[in-house]
ROTILUM-27179 format. One record per residue (C-alpha): y, x negated, z negated; residue in three letters. Coordinates in nm, 3 decimals. Layout:
<nodes>
NODE       c2       c1       c3  code
NODE        Y        X        Z   ALA
...
</nodes>
This chain:
<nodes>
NODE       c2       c1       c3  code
NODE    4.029   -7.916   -2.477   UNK
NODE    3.962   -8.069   -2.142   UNK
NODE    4.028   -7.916   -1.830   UNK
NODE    3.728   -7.934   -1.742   UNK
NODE    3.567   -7.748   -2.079   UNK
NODE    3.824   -7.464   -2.024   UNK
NODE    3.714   -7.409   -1.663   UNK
NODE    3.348   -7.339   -1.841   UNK
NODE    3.514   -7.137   -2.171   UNK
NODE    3.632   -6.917   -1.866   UNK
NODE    3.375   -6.881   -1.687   UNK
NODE    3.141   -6.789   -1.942   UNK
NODE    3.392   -6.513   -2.063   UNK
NODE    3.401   -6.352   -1.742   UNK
NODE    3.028   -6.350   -1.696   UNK
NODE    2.956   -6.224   -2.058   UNK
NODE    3.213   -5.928   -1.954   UNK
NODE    3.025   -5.852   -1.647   UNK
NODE    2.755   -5.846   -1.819   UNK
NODE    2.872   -5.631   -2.080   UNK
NODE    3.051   -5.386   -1.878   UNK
NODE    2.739   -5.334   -1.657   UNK
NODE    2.495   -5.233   -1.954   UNK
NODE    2.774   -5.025   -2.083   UNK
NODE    2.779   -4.869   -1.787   UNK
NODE    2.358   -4.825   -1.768   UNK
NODE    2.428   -4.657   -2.136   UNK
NODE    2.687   -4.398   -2.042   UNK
NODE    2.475   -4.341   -1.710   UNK
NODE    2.128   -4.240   -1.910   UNK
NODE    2.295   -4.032   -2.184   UNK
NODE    2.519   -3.803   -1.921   UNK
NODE    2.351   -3.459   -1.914   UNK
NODE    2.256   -3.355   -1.512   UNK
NODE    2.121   -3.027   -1.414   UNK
NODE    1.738   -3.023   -1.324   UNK
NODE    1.707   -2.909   -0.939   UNK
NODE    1.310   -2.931   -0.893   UNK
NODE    1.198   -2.641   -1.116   UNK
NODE    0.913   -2.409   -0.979   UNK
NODE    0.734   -2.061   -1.066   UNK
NODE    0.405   -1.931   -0.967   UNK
NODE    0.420   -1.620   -0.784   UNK
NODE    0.367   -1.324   -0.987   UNK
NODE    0.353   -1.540   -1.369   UNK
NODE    0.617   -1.544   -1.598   UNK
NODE    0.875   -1.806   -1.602   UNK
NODE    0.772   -2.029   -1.902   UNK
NODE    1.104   -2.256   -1.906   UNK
NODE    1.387   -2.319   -2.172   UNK
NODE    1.688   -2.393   -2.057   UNK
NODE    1.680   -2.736   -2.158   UNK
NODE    1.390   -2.750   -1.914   UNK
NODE    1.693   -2.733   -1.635   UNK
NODE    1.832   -3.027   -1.758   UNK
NODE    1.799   -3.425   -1.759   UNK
NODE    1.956   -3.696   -2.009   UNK
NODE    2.028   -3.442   -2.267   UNK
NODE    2.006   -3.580   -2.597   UNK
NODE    1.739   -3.429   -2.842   UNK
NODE    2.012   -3.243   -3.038   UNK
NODE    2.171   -3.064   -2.738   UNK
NODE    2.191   -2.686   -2.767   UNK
NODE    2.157   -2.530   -2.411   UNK
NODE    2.174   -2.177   -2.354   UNK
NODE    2.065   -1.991   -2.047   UNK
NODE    2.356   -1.831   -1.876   UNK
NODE    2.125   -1.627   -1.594   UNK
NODE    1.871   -1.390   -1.710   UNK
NODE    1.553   -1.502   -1.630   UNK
NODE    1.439   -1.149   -1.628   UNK
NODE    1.642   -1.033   -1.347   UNK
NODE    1.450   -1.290   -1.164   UNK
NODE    1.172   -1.111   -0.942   UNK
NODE    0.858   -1.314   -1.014   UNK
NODE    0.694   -1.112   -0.759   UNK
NODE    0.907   -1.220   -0.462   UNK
NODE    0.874   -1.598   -0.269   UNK
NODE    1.239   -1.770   -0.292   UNK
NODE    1.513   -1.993   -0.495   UNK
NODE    1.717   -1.871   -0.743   UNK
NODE    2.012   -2.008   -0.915   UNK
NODE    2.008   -2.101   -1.266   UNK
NODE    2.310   -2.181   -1.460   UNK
NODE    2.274   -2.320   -1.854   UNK
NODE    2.506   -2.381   -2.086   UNK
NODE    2.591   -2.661   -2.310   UNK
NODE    2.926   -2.644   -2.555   UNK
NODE    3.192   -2.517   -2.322   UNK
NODE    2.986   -2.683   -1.996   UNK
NODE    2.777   -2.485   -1.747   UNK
NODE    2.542   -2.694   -1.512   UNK
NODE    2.391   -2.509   -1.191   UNK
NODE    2.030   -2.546   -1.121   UNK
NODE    1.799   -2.392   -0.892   UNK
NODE    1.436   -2.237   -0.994   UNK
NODE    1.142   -2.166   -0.690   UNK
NODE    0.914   -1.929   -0.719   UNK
NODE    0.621   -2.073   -0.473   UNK
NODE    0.272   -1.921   -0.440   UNK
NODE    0.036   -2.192   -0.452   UNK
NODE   -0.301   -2.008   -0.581   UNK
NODE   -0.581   -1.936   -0.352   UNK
NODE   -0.678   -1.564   -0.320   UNK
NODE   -0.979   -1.486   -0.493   UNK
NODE   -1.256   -1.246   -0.368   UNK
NODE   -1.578   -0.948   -0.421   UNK
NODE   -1.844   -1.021   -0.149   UNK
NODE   -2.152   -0.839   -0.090   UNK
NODE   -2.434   -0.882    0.099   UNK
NODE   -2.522   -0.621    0.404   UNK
NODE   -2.759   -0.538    0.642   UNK
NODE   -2.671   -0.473    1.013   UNK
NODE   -2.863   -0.353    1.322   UNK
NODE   -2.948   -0.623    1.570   UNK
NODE   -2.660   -0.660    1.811   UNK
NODE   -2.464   -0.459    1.611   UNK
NODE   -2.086   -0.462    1.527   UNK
NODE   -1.961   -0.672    1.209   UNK
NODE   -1.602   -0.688    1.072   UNK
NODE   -1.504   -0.970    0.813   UNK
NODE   -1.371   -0.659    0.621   UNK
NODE   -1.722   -0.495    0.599   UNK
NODE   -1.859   -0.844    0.395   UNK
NODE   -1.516   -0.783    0.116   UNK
NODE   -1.562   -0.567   -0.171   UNK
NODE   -1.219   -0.652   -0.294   UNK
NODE   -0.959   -0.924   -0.289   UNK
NODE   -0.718   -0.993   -0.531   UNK
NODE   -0.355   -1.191   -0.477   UNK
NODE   -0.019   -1.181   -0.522   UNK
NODE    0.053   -1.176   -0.168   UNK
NODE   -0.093   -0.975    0.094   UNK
NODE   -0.431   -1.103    0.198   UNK
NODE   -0.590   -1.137    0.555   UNK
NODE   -0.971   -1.139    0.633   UNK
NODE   -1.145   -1.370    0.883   UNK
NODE   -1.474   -1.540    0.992   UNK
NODE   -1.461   -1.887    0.992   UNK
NODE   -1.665   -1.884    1.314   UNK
NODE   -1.762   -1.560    1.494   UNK
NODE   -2.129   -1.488    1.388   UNK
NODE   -2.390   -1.382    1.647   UNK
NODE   -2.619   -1.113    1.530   UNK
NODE   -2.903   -1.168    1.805   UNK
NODE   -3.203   -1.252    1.611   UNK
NODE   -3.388   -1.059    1.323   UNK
NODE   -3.349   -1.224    0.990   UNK
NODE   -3.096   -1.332    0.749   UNK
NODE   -2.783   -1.507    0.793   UNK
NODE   -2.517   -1.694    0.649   UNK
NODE   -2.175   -1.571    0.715   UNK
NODE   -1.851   -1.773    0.586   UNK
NODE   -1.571   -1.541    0.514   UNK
NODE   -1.190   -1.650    0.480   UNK
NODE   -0.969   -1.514    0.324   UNK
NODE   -0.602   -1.579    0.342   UNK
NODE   -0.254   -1.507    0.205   UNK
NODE    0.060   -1.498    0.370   UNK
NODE    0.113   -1.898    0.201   UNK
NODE   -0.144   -2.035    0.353   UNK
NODE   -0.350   -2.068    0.051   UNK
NODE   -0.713   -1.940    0.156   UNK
NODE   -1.058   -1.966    0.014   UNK
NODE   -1.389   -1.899    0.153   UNK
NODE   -1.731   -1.679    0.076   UNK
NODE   -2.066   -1.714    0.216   UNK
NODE   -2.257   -1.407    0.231   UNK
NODE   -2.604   -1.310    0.340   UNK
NODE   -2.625   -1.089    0.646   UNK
NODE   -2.970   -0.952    0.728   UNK
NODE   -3.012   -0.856    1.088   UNK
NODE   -3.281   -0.563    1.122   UNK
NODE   -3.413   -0.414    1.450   UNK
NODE   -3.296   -0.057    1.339   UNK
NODE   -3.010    0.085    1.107   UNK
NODE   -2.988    0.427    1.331   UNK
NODE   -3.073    0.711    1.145   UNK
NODE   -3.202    1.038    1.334   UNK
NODE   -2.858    1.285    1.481   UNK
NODE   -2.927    1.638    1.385   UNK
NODE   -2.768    1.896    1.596   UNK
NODE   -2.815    2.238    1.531   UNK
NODE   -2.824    2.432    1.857   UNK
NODE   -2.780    2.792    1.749   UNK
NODE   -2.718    2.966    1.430   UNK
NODE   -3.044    3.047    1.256   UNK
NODE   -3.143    3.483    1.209   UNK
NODE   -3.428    3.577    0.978   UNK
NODE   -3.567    3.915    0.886   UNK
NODE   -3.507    4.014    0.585   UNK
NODE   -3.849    4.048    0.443   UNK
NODE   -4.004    3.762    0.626   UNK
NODE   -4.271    3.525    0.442   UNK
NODE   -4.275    3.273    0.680   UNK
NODE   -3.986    3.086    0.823   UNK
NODE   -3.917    2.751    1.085   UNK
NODE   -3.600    2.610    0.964   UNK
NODE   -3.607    2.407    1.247   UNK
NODE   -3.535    2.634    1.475   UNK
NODE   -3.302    2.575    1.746   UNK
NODE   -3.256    2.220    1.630   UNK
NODE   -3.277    1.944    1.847   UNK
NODE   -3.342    1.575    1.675   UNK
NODE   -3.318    1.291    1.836   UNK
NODE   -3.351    0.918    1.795   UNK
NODE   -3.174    0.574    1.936   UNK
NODE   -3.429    0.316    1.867   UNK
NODE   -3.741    0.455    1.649   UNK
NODE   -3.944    0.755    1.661   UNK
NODE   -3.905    1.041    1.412   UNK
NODE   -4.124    0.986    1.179   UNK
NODE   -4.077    1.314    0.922   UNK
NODE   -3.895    1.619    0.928   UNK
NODE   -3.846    1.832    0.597   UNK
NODE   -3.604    2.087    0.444   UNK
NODE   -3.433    2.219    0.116   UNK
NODE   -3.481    2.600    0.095   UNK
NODE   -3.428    2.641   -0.289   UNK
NODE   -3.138    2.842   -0.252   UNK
NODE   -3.268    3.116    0.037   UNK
NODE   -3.408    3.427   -0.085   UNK
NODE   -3.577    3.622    0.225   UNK
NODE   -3.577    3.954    0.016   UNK
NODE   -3.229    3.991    0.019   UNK
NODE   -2.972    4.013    0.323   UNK
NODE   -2.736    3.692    0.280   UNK
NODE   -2.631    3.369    0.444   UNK
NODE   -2.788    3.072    0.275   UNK
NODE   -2.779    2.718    0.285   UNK
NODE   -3.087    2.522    0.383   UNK
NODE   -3.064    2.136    0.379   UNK
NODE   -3.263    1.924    0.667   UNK
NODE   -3.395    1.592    0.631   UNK
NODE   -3.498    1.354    0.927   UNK
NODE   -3.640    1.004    0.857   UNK
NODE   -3.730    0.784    1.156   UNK
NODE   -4.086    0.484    1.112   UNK
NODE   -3.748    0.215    1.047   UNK
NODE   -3.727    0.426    0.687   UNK
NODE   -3.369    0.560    0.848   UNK
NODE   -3.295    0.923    0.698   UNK
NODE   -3.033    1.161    0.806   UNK
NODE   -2.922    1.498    0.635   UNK
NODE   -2.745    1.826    0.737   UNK
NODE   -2.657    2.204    0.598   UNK
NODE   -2.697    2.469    0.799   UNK
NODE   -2.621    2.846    0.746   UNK
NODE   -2.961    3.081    0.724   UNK
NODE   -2.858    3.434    0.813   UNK
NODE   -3.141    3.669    0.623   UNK
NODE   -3.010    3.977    0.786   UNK
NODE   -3.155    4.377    0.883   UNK
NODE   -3.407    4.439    1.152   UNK
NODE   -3.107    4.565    1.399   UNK
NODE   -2.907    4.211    1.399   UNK
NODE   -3.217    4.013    1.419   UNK
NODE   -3.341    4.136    1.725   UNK
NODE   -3.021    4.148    1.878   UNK
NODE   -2.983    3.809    1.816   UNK
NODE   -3.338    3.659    1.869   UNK
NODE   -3.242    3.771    2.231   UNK
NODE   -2.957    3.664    2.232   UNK
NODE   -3.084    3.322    2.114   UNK
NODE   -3.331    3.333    2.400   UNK
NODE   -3.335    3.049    2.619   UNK
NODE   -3.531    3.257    2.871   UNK
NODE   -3.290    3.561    2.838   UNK
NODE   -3.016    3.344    3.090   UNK
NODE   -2.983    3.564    3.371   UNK
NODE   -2.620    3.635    3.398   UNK
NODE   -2.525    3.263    3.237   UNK
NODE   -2.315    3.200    3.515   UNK
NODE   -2.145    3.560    3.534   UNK
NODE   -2.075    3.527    3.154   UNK
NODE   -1.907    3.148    3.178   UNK
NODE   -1.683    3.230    3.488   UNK
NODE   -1.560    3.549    3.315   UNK
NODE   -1.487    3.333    2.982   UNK
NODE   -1.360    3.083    3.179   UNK
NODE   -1.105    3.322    3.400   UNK
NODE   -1.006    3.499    3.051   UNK
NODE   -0.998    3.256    2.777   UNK
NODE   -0.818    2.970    2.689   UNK
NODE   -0.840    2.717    2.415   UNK
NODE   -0.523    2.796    2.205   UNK
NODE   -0.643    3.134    2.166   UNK
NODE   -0.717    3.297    1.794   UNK
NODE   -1.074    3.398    1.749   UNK
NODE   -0.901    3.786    1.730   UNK
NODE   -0.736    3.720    2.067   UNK
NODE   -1.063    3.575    2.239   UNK
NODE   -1.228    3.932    2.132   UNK
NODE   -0.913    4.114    2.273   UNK
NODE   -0.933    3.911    2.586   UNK
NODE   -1.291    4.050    2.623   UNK
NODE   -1.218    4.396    2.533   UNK
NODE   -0.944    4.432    2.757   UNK
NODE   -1.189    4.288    3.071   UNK
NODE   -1.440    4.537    2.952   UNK
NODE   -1.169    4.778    2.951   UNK
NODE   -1.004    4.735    3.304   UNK
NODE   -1.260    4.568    3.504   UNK
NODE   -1.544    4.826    3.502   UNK
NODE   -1.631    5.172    3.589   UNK
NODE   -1.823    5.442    3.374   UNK
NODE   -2.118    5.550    3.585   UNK
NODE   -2.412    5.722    3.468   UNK
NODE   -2.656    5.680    3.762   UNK
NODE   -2.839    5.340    3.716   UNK
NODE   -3.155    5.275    3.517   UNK
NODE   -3.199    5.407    3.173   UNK
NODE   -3.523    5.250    3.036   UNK
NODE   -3.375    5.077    2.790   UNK
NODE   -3.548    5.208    2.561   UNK
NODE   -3.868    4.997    2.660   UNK
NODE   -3.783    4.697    2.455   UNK
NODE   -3.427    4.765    2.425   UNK
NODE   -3.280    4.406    2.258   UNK
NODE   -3.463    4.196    2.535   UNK
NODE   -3.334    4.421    2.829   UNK
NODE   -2.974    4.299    2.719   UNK
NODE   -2.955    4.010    2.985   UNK
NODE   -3.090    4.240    3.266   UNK
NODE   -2.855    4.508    3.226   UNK
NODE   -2.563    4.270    3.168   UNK
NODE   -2.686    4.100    3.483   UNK
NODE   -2.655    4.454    3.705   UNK
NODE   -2.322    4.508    3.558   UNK
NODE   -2.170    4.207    3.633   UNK
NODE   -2.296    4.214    4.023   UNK
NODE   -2.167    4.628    4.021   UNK
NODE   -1.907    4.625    3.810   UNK
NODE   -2.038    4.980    3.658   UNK
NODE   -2.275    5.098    3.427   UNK
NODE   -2.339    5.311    3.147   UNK
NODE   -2.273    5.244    2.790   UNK
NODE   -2.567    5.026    2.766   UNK
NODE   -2.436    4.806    2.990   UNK
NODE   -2.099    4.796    2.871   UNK
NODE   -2.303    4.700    2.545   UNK
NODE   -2.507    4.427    2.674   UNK
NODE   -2.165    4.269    2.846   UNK
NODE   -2.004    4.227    2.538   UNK
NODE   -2.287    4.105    2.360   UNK
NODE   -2.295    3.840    2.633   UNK
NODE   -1.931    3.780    2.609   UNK
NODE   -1.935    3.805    2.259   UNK
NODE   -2.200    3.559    2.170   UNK
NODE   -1.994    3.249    2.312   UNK
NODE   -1.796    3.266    2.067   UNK
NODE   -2.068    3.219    1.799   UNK
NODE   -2.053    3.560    1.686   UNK
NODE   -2.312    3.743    1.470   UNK
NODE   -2.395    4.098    1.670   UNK
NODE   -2.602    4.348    1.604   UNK
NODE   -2.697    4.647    1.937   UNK
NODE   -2.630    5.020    1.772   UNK
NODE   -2.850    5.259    1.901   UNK
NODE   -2.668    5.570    1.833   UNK
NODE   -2.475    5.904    1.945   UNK
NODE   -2.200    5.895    2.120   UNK
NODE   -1.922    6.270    2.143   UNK
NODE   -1.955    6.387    2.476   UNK
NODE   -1.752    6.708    2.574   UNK
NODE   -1.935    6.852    2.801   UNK
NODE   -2.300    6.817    2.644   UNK
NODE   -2.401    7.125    2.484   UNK
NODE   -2.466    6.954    2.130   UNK
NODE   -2.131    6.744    2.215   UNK
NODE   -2.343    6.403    2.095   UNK
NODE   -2.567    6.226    2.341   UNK
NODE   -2.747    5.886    2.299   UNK
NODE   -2.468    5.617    2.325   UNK
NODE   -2.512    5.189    2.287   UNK
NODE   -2.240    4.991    2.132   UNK
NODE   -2.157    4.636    1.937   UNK
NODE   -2.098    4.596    1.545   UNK
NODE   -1.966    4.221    1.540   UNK
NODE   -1.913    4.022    1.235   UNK
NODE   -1.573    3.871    1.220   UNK
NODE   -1.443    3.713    0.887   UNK
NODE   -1.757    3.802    0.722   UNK
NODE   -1.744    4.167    0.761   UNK
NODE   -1.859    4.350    1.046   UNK
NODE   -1.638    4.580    1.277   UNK
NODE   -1.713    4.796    1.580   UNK
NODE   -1.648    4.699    1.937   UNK
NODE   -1.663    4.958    2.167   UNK
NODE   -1.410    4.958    2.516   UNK
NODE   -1.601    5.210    2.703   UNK
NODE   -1.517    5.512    2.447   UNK
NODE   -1.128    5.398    2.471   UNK
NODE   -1.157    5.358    2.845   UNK
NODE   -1.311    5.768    2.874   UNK
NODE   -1.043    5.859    2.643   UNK
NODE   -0.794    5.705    2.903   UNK
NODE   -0.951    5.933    3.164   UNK
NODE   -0.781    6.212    2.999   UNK
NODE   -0.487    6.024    2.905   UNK
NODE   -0.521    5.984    2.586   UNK
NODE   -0.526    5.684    2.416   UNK
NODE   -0.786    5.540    2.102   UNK
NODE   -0.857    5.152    2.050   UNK
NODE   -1.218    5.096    1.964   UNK
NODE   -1.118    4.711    1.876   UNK
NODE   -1.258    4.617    1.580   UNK
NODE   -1.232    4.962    1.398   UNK
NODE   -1.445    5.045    1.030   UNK
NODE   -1.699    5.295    1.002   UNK
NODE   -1.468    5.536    0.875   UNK
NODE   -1.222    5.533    1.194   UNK
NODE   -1.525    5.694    1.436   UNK
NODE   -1.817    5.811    1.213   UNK
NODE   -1.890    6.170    1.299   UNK
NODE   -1.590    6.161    1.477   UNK
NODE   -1.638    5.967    1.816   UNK
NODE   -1.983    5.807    1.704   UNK
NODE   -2.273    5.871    1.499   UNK
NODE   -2.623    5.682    1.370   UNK
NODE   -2.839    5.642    1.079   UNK
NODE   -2.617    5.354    0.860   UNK
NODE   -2.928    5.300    0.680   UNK
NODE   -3.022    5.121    0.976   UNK
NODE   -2.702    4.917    1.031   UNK
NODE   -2.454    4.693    0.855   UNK
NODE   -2.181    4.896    0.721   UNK
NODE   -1.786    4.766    0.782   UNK
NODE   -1.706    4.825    0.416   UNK
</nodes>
């Protein structure tokens, strides 16, 4: 062979070698098993991957096993996690995300606002549902000036980024208000009566419209019988607002009704001032109910005198002379046991209390039948009623003796220190 012919034998060797080699090397390169390193999860799904799943160039026979449990894997919580599989004696390392990639979904409903009124995103979002926690917008602010319906576009978001968004109707109305209620005083019937204003002492009011109806619920009263019912009242303004309370009827004996209907008089404010500087001197806010009463008992107690020499026509319309002779006592600090009465009926009554005035007979040692005509306070407390009467322990203290008339039961004083017709009265038992 020629020189020339072996130079090109040669050459074509080599390049067939190169040649070779390189698609030799292509083979072993696409049939060597790698580990898969772009896996991902959906927040809060399972994770639906074998383990050959977390590997490339393995051949269709290859027998991987996982090596991690997948099930230790919080689906629940956004991160990467490593995965290792195994294949014969080999382990590869891969890595798994769970990513959150879902929009949040949403329950809308439609509302109706008053005209200027306040809106939150939150109001327009019966429920949301994610797998993250979810954040509730406007897409632009919306301005509830005019009457009528509008379109409101609500977002909502999850901590990803992923959001979607709701339209929902708005309507804008002049008036949502509904009437306020507010019961002034505590309502006292007569047992007996056949006629009664349940809206007495009841002040109702309106922002926008007028009051258009006022009824009541009375079903469960019964006037025949001494109780405390509840009566239900209705207010409903010419926008077709309504608005409801309960409050307390007190069906009670002739004694506590009058005692209270003057009580309850507006016109009966004489010694208003008197009465709110004493509470005001004596009481404080952190005070039991029990220690407010003390508090007045024991001002009762030290504060006045026992005198017998001022008017005594009370009985000329004795319940409606309370504020008068209240009025005298609290200018003289004196008087005789109706004035001591009508004080702490005065006293007693701002703390909401139920009274009722005893007309009755009170020991005196040095009248010849040893009883005279005495005035004194039965007061409901707890829902039982209880005497209150500091001018009998303040003339036992004259001969230095003491006897607390706080609160006592029939049985305590009856025929003992005080006397009247309980058919009249509430009893303490």
């Amino acid at each position: 062979m020629s020189p020339r012919k072996l130079r090109k034998s040669i050459k074509n060797s080599l390049i067939l070698t190169v040649v070779l080699g390189a698609t030799l090397l292509a083979v072993i390169s696409l049939t060597t098993i790698r580990a898969n390193a772009g896996l991902q999860s959906e927040l809060g799904q399972a994770i639906n991957y074998s383990p050959n799943d977390f590997l490339i160039n393995e051949p269709k026979d290859t027998q991987a096993t996982f090596v991690t449990d997948l099930a230790s894997i919080d689906v629940h919580h956004l991160g990467s996690y490593e995965i290792e599989v195994k294949v014969g004696t080999k382990t590869y390392s891969s890595t798994l995300k769970i990513v959150d990639t879902v929009a949040p979904t949403a329950i809308v409903q439609d509302v109706s606002i008053e005209i200027n009124g306040t809106l939150t995103p939150e109001t327009l979002i019966v429920s949301t549902s994610d797998e993250s926690e979810t954040t509730i917008s406007f897409k632009s602010e919306p301005k509830l000036i005019t009457v009528g319906n509008h379109e409101i576009i609500v977002v909502v978001s999850d901590t990803s980024g992923n959001t979607s968004e709701y339209p929902v109707n708005v309507e804008v109305v002049f008036d949502k208000t509904a009437p306020v209620i507010v019961e002034e005083r505590q309502l006292y019937i007569l047992v007996g009566s056949t006629t009664v204003d349940y809206w007495d002492m009841v002040n109702v009011s309106d922002a926008k419209s007028a009051v258009k109806s006022l009824e009541f619920n009375d079903q469960q009263v019964n006037l025949k019988k001494i109780g405390v019912y509840p009566v239900t009242l209705s207010a409903t303004d010419e926008a077709g607002n309504t608005s409801s309370v309960t409050r307390n009827v007190n069906v009670v004996r002739e004694s506590t009704y009058y005692t209270m209907r003057s009580l309850n008089n507006p016109l009966n404010n004489k010694a208003d001032a008197f009465v709110d500087a004493v509470i005001a001197e004596i009481i404080t806010d952190d005070m039991t109910q029990t220690e407010k009463m003390r508090a007045i008992y024991e001002w009762l107690l030290n504060e006045m005198v026992y005198q017998t020499d001022l008017s005594h026509d009370y009985a000329i319309d004795t319940y409606n002379k309370l504020d008068d002779y209240a009025l005298i006592s609290f200018t003289k600090f004196k008087g005789h046991c109706f004035h001591y009465a009508a004080m702490a009926a005065l006293l007693l009554d701002t703390l909401d209390l139920e009274m009722t005035l005893v007309e009755g007979e009170g020991y005196s040692s040095t009248a010849e039948s040893h009883f005279v005509i005495h005035f004194w306070i039965l007061v409901k407390v707890d829902g039982h009623y209880v005497h209150f009467d500091p001018l009998y322990e303040y003339l036992y203290l004259k001969y230095s003796t003491h006897k607390d008339f706080f609160l006592v039961k029939d049985a305590q004083i009856f025929d003992i220190t005080h006397r009247w017709d309980k058919s009249l009265y509430p009893s303490t038992q």
